[in-house]
C-alpha positions in Angstrom: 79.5 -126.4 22.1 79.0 -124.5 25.1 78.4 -121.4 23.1 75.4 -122.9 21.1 73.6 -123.0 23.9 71.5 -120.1 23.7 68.9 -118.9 26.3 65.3 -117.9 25.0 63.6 -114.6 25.9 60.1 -114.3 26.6 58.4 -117.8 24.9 60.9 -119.2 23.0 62.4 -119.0 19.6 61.1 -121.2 16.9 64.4 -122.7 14.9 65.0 -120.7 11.7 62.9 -117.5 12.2 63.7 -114.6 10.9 62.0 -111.2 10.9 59.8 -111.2 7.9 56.8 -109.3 6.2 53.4 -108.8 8.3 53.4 -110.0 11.5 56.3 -112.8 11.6 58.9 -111.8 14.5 62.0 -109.9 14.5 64.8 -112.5 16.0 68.2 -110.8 17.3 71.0 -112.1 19.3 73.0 -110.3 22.2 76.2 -112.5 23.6 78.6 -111.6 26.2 80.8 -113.2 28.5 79.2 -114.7 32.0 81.1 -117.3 34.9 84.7 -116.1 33.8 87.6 -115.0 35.6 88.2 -112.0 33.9 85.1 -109.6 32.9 82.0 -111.1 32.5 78.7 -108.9 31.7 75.4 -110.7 32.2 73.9 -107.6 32.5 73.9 -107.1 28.9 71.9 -110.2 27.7 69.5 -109.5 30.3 68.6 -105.9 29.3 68.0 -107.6 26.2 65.2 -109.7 27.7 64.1 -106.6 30.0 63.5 -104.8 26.6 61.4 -107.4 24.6 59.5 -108.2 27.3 58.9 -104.7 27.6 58.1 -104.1 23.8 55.7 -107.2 23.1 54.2 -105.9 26.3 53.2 -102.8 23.9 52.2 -104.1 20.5 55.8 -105.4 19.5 58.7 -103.6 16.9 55.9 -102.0 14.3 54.1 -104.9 14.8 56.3 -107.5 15.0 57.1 -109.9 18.0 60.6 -109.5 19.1 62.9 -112.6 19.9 66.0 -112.2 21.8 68.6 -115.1 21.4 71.2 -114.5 24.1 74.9 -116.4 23.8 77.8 -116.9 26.2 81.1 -116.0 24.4 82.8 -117.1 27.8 85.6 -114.6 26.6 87.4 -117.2 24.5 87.5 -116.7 20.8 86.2 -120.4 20.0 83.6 -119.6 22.0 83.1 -116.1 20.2 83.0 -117.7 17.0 80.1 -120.5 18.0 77.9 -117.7 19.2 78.4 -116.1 15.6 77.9 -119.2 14.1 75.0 -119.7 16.2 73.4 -116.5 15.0 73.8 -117.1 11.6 72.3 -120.8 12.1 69.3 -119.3 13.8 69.1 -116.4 10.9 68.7 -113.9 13.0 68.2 -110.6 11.7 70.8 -109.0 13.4 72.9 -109.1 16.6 72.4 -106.5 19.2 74.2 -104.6 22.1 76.5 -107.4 22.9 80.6 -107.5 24.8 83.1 -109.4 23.0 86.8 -108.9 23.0 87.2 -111.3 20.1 86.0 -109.0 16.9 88.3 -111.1 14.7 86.6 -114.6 15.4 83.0 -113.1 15.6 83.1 -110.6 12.8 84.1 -113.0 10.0 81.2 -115.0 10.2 78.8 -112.6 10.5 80.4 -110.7 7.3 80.0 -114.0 5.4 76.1 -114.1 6.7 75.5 -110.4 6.0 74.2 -109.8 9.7 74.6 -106.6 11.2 76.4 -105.8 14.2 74.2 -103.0 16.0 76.1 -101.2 19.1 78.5 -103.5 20.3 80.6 -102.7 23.9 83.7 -101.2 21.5 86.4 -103.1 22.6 87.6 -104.5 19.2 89.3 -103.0 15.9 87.2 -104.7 13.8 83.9 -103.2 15.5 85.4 -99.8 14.2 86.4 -101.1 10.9 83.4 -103.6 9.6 81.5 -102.5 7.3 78.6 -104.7 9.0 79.2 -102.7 12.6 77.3 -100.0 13.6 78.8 -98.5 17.4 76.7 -96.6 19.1 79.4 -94.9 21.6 83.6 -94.3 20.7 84.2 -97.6 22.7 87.4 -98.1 24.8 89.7 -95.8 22.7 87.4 -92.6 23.0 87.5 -93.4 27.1 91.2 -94.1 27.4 91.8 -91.0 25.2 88.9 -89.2 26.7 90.5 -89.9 30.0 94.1 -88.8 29.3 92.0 -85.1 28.0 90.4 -85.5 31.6 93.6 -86.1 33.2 95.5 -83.6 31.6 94.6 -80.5 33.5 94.8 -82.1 36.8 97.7 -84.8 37.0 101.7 -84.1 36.3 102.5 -87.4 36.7 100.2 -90.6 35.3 100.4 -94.6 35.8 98.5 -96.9 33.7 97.5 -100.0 34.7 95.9 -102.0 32.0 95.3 -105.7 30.9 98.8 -107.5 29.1 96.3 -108.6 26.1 96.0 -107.5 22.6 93.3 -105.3 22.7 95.1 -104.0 26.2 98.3 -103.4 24.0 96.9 -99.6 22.2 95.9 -98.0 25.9 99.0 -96.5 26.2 98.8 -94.8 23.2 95.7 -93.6 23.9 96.0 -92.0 26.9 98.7 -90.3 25.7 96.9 -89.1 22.9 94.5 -87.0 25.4 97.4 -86.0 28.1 99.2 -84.5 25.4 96.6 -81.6 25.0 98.6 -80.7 28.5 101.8 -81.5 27.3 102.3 -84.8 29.3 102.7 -88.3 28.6 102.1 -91.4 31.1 104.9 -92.1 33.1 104.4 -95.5 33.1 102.6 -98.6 31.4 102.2 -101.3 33.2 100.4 -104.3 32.0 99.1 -106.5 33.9 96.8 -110.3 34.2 93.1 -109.4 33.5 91.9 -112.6 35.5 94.8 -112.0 38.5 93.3 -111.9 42.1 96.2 -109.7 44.2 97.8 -106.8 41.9 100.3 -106.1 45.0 103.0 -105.8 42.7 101.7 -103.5 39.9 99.9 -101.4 42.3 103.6 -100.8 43.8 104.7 -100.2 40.2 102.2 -97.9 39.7 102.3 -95.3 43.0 106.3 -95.3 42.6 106.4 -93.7 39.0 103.4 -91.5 39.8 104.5 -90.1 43.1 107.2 -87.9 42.9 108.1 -85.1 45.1 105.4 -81.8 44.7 104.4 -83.1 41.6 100.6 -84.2 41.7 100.4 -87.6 40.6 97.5 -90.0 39.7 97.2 -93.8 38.8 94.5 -95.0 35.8 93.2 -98.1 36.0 91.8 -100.0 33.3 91.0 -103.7 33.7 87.5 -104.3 33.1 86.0 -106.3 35.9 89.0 -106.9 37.9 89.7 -102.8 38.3 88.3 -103.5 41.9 90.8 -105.8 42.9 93.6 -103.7 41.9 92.2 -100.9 44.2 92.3 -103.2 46.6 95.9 -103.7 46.5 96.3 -100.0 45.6 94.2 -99.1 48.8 96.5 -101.6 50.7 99.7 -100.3 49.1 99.0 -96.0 48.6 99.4 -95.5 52.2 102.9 -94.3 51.4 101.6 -91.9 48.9 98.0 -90.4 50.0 98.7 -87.6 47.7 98.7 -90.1 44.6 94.7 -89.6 42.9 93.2 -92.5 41.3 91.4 -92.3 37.4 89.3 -94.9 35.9 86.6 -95.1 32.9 83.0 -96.7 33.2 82.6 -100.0 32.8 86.0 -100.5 34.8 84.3 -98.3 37.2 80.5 -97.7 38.2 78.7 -96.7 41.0 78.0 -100.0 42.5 81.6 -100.6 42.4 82.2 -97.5 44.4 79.1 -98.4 46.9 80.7 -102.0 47.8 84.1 -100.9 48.3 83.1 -98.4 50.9 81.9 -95.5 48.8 83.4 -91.9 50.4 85.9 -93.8 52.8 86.7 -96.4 49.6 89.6 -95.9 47.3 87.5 -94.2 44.7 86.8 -91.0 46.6 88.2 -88.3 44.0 88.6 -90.5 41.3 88.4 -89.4 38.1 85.7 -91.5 35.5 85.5 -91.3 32.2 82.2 -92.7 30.0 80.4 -92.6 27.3 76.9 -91.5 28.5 75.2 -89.3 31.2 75.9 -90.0 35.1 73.9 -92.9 35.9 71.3 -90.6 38.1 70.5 -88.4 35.3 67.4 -88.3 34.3 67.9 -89.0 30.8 68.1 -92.8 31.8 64.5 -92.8 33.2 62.7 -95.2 30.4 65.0 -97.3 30.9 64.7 -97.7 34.5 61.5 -98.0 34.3 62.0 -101.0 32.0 64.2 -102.4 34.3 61.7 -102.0 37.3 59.2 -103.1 35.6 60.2 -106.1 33.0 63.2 -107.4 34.3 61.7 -108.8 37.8 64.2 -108.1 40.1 66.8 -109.6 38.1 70.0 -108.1 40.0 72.3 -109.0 37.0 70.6 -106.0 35.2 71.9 -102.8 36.8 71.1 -99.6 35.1 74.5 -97.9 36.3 76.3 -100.7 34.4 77.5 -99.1 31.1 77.2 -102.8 29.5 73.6 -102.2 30.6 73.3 -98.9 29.3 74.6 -99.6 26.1 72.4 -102.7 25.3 69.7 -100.1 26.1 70.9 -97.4 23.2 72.0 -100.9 21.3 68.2 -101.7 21.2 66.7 -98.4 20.6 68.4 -98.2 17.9 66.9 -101.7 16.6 63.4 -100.2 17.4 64.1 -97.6 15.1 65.4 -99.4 12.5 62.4 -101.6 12.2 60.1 -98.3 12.6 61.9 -96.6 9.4 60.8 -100.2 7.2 57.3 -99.3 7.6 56.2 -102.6 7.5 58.2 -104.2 5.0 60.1 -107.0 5.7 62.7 -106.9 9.0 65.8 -108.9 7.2 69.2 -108.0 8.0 69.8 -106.9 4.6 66.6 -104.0 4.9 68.3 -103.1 8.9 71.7 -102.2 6.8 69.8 -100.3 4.0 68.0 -98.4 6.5 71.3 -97.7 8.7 73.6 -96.7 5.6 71.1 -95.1 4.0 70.6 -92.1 6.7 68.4 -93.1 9.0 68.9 -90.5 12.4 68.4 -91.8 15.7 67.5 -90.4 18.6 68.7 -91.6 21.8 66.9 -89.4 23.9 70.1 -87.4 24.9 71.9 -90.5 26.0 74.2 -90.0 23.0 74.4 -87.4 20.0 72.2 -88.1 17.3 73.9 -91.6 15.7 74.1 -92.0 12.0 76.0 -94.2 9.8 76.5 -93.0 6.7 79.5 -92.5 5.2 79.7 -88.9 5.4 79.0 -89.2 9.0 81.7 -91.5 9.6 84.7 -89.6 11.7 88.6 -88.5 10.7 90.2 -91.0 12.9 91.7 -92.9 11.0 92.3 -96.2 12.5 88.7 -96.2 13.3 86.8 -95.4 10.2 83.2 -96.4 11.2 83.2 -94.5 14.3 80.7 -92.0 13.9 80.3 -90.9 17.7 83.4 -89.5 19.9 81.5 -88.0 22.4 83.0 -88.7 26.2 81.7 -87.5 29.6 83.7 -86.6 32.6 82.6 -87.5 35.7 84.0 -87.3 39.7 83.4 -89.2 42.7 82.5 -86.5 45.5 81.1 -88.3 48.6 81.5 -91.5 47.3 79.0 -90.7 44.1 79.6 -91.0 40.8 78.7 -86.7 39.4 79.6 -84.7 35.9 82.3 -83.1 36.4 81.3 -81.1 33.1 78.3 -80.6 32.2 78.2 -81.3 28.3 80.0 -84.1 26.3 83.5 -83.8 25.3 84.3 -84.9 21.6 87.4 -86.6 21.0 87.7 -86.8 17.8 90.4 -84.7 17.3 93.0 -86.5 20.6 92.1 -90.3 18.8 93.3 -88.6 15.3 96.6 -87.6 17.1 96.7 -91.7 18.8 99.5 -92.9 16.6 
């Protein structure tokens, strides 16, 4: 099976090991999808080589040599499935800052296995839900609500444009969730193919039901990897509407994006973002460029304004942590879930609000009961770069309590 065919960080991964006592290595897997037609994120598995590298450069987790087993789940839920299988054949002591959008194929055998689940993308129920997950940002429902909050102050009337799958299906209600703190609700949802390559005909769609007379209108846009195609029909189709602002959330969105598609004379100028974490030029995100610059070797895959990137990054400090709280006793994925439900605090360096799993920390909202961080960031493009557009995070707690 295609998915079994893991690639091996650093010098390999000897069949079967697991983190153990003393010295033995820590073995993890990170998976996402790579070569598809609709989003692919190879970014993610490379970080995850970038940071062993980088930490067996400088004596290891406490000690211990860290192995990174990377999978393609080729977004397919077979596929999905075989890399969880995979990780449970290889014993791995837990899989790490991985993008899936098939929690209910992947999940199930990790439950089975007892492996943890440490800071997946968010895209899934089940990553909320699992006792065995542990999410390290709100994932897509905390930027889709996070971006109707943004929204609300600025846009009377608001299109969404988002993919005609499952996980696609609860946008709508999520962005309404965060418009309604001003009263408004989208005017339109329109769903559309995630792996299309002309969105003509949505984009249309979309700049007719925002546009309307005085009113100030916008159009948000969320379809993964293929956002950047529908601007490009929206940039060929919004001539008739200029007035019409576009709105987006990171990992739809990101500053390379912006740069290739002309940055201040591109369709992005103005555009309102929406992520999890710090602008990617803050200064928060410098260890990890430094990684980057100096352990992943040029790979372009690995770009640190990626939010697949960054959250492989917070994914794998949090790993580092865990291992750090065992104090040398044995890395096993049963002693990472003690030490994560148990009250172990990490911190991300500002990246994130301190992260926590126990149960106490666990939020209100109540279709997602292991989120434990709703904490969004608004963000501009002004001159064609990504900037805050306020200063400190926003919690959304409250607007994905109201998503019903």
């Amino acid at each position: 099976m295609a998915a079994a065919a893991a690639l091996t960080a650093g010098c390999g991964v000897v069949p079967g090991t697991t983190g153990g006592s003393g010295d033995d290595p820590v073995t993890v897997m990170t998976w996402a999808p790579d070569g598809t037609r609709a989003t692919n994120k190879p970014g993610m598995p490379a970080m995850a080589q970038a940071f062993a590298r980088w930490v067996n450069a400088n004596g290891g987790l406490d000690g211990h040599e860290l192995r990174v087993i990377t999978c393609n789940d080729r977004n397919d839920p077979v596929e999905a499935a075989g890399c969880a299988r995979e990780a449970v054949k290889r014993k791995v002591a837990a899989v790490v800052g991985s993008y899936s959008q098939h929690g209910r194929a992947f999940m199930s055998p990790l439950e089975v296995a007892g492996i943890p689940y440490i800071g997946g993308y968010g895209l899934t129920d089940e990553e909320f839900a699992s006792p065995l997950s542990y999410p390290v940002n709100g994932g897509q429902p905390a930027l889709i609500a996070g971006n109707g909050r943004q929204l609300a102050g600025v846009c009377d009337r608001v299109s969404l444009v988002r993919p005609d799958t499952v996980a696609g299906d609860d946008l709508s209600k999520l962005l309404d969730s965060g418009l309604a703190q001003g009263h408004r609700r989208a005017s339109a949802d329109i769903r559309a193919p995630e792996d299309a390559s002309d969105y003509t005909e949505e984009a249309e769609q979309a700049l007719d039901r925002a546009a309307g007379g005085d009113r100030k209108g916008c159009v948000a846009a969320a379809l993964g990897e293929r956002t950047g195609t529908f601007f490009d029909s929206f940039r060929r189709t919004g001539d008739a509407h200029p007035a019409v602002r576009t709105a987006s959330v990171l990992g739809s969105v990101d500053q390379s994006l912006i740069n290739r598609s002309g940055g201040a004379e591109g369709p992005y100028e103005g555009a309102y973002v929406t992520g999890w974490y710090p602008a990617a030029s803050d200064q928060r995100w410098g260890p990890m460029r430094d990684v980057i610059r100096k352990h992943a070797f040029g790979d372009n895959r690995v770009d640190p304004a990626d939010a697949g990137v960054q959250t492989t990054w917070i994914a794998y400090t949090v790993l580092r942590q865990a291992v750090e709280s065992l104090d040398g006793g044995e890395v096993t994925p049963r002693a990472l879930r003690k030490a994560l439900n148990q009250g172990l605090r990490v911190d991300t360096g500002g990246l994130t609000p301190t992260l926590s799993w126990r149960f106490e920390d666990m939020l209100a909202a109540g279709e997602y009961p292991r989120l434990v961080n709703a904490a969004v960031t608004f963000q501009v493009v002004r001159n064609g770069r990504l900037v805050v557009a306020r200063e400190s995070f926003v919690d959304v707690e409250k607007t994905l309590e109201s998503a019903r």
